[in-house]
C-alpha positions as CSV (number, residue, x, y, z in Angstrom):
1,X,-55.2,115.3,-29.2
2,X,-52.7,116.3,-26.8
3,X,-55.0,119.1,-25.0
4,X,-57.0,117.1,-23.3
5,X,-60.3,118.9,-21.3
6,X,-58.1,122.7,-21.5
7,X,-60.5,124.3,-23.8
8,X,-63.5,123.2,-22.1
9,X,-62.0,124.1,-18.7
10,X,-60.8,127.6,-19.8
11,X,-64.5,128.2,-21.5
12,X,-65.9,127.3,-17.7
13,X,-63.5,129.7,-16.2
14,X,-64.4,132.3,-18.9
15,X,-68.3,132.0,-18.2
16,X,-67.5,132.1,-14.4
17,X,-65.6,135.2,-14.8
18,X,-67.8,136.7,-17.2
19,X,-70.6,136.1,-14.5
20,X,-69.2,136.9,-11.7
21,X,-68.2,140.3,-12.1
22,X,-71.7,141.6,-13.4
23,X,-73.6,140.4,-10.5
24,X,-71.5,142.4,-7.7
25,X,-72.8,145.9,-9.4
26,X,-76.5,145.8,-8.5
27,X,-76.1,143.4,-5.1
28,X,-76.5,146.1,-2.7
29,X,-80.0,147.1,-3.9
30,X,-79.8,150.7,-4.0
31,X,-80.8,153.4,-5.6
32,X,-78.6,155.5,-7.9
33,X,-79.8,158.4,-5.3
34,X,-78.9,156.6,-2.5
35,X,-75.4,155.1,-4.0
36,X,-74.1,158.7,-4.9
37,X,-74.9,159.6,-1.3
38,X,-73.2,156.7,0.7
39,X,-70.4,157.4,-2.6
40,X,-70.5,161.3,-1.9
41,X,-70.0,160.2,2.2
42,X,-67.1,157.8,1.5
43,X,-65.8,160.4,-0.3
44,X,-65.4,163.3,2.1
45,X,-64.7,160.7,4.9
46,X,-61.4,159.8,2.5
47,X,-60.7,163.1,2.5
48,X,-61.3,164.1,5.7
49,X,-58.6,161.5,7.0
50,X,-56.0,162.4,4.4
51,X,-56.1,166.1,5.5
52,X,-55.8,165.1,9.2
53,X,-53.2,162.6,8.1
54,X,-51.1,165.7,6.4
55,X,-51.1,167.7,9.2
56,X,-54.5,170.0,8.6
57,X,-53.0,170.8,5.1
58,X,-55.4,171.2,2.5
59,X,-56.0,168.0,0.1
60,X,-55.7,169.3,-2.6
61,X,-52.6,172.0,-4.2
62,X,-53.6,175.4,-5.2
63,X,-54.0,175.9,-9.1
64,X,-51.1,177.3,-10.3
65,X,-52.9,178.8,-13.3
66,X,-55.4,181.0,-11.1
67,X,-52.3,182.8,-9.2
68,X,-50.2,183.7,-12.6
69,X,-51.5,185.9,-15.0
């Protein structure tokens, strides 16, 4: 046998993995209300610094479809 502990090593990294990454989702103890607020806030602060960022231009391009017709 010439792989030693590897499979039983890469099955504990698996589990901690697996683990891991499902308890970070419902840590903060929230409501869904309340997330999509502090989300919603996160939001139009991202925006808020990209648009001062560009110079007061809008964050978003017009639709070109809207204008043509």
């Amino acid at each position: 046998m010439t792989r030693g502990n590897q499979r039983d090593r890469d099955r504990e990294r698996a589990a901690a993995r697996a683990g891991g990454s499902k308890a970070k989702t419902k840590e903060d103890g929230l409501t869904p209300e309340q997330r999509r607020e502090r989300d919603a806030k996160a939001l139009q602060e991202k925006l808020a610094k990209k648009s001062s960022q560009a110079g007061g231009a809008t964050a978003a391009p017009p639709n070109p479809k809207a204008t043509k017709k």
